[in-house]
Structure formats: C-alpha cells, structure tokens
C-alpha positions in Angstrom: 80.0 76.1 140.6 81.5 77.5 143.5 80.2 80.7 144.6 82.2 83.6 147.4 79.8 83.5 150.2 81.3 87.1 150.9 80.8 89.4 147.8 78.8 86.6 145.5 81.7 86.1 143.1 81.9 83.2 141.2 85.5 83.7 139.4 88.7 82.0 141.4 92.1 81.5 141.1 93.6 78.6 142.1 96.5 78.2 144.0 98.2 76.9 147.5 98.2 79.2 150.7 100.1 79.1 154.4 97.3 79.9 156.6 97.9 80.5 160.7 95.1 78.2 162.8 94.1 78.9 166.7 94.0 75.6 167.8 92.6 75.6 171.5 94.5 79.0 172.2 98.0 78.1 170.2 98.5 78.9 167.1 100.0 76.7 164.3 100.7 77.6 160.5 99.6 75.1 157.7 101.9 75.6 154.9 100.9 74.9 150.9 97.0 74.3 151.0 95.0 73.8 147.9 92.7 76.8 147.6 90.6 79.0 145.9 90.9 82.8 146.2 88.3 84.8 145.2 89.4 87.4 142.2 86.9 90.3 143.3 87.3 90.4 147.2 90.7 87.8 148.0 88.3 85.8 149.8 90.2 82.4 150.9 88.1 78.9 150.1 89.3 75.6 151.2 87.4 72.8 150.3 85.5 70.5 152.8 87.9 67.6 152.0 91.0 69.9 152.4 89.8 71.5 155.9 89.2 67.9 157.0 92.9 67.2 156.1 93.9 70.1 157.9 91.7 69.8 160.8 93.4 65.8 160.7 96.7 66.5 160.0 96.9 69.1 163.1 95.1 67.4 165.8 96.8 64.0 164.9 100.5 64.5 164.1 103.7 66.7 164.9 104.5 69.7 163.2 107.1 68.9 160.5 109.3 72.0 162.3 108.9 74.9 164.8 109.4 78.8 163.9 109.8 81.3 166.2 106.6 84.1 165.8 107.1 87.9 166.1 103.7 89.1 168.3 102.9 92.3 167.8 99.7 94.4 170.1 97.7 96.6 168.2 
C-alpha cells in the first residue's frame, strides 16, 4: 500500500501529470506521467519505474518539441 510521505495519507487518485524538471540548470517539461496524487495534501508520486523512464527518456533523447516559457521573479 502506498503511503504520502508528506501528510501519512494512504488514499490516491490516479492520473497523468506535466511536471517541469531542472536538469543541470535547464529546465525541461515531461508531459502525461503516470501518477498518483495524494487526496488529503495534492502530494505528487511517481513510481520508481516511471522516474527511471523520465530520468531515461530526458538524458537520452530530443524533446519531441520546444515551447517558449514566460519567467517571472518573485
């Protein structure tokens, strides 16, 4: 049973997520993961098999296309 290492939860929704990654100082968005959000706190989870994907699939191939981001200081 998974359980939210943040508020203890153990009740998810499944679904897919875009999520924006820092890789060595640029950042590059992941679009459609397989994930579990946490239904007390939002928490995000990925699996260890889908972060290895990710971690693969953006240190090993091109981006499928290029957006331009707004930046915005706080």
């Amino acid at each position: 049973m998974t359980t939210c290492y943040v508020c203890g939860s153990t009740h998810f929704t499944e679904t897919l997520v875009d999520e924006m990654f820092n890789i060595n100082g640029q950042y590059v968005l992941v679009e459609a993961i397989p994930a579990k959000i946490c239904s007390q706190c939002g928490e995000v989870l990925f699996s260890s098999e889908t972060a290895e994907k990710v971690r693969l699939k953006v240190n090993s191939q091109s981006p499928n296309k290029t957006i331009p981001v707004d930046v915005f200081a706080y």
